[in-house]
C-alpha positions in Angstrom: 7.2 3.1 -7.7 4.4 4.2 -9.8 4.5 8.3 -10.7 1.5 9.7 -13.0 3.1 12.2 -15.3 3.4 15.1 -13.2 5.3 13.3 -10.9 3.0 12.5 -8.4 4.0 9.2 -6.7 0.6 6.6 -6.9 1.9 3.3 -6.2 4.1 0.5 -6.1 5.7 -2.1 -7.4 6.5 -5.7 -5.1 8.2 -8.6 -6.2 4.6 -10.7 -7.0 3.6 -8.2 -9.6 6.4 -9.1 -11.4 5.0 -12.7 -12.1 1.8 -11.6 -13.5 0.8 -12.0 -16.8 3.0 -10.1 -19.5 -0.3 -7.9 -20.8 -1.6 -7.3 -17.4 -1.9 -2.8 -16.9 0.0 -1.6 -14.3 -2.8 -0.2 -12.3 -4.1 -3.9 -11.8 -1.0 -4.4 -10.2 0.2 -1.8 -8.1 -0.1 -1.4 -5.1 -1.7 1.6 -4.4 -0.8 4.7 -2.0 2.9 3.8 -0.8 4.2 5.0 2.7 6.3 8.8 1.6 8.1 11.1 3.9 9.0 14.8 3.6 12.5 15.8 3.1 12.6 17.9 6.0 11.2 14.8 8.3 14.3 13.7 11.1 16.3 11.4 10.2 17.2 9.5 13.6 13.5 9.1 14.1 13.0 7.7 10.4 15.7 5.3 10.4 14.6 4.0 13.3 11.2 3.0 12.3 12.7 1.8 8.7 15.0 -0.6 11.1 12.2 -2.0 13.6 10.0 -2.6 10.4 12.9 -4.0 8.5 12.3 -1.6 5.5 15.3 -0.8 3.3 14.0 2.7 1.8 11.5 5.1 2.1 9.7 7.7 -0.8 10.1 11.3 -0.4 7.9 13.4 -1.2 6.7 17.2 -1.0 3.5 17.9 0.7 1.9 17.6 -3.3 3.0 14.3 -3.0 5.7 15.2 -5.8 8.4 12.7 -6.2 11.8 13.9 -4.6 13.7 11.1 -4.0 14.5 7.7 -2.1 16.5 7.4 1.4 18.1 4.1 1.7 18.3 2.9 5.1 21.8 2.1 4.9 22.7 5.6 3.4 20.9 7.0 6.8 22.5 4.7 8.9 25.8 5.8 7.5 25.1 9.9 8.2 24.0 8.7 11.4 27.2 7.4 11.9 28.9 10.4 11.4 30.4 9.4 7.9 29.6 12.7 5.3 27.9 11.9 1.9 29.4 12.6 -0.8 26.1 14.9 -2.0 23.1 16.1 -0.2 20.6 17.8 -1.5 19.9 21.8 -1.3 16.7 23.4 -1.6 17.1 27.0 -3.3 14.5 30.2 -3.3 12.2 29.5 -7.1 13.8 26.1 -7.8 12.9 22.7 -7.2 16.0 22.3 -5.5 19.1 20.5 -6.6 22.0 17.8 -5.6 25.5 19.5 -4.5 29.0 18.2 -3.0 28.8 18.3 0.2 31.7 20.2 1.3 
């Protein structure tokens, strides 16, 4: 993923971009305007789509289009499951927010 400096996710990366010229500027390669979810999206719903489309994570986002995190499909499909993770993460009044045990 591509972030400008105040975190604002841009683009993205894929595996072709990789092969391009040492010198070439990232913006030349990105890919521009990658698919982001909100962190208070449903997960069932998501990790549905992210298995018809075959897609192994997802951006999150704030509605700024702030970088927040990554889901991994397989991290979903595991909550789904009913197994706990080990941390999720808790928004807070004033703060960004923060990752926590999950007790």
């Amino acid at each position: 993923m591509v972030v400008e400096c105040d975190g604002i996710v841009v683009g993205g990366l894929r595996s072709p971009a990789w092969d391009t010229k040492d010198y070439a500027l990232v913006g030349e390669v990105m890919e521009p305007g990658p698919t982001t979810v909100r962190p208070d999206g449903l997960l069932q719903p998501l990790i549905h789509r992210m298995q018809e489309k075959d897609t192994p994570h997802v951006l999150v986002t704030n509605p700024q289009g702030t970088l927040t995190g990554v889901l991994l499909r397989a991290d979903g499909e595991r909550v789904l499951a009913g197994q706990t993770p080990d941390q999720i993460w808790r928004d807070c009044d004033g703060c960004p927010g923060s990752w926590a045990p999950s007790i």
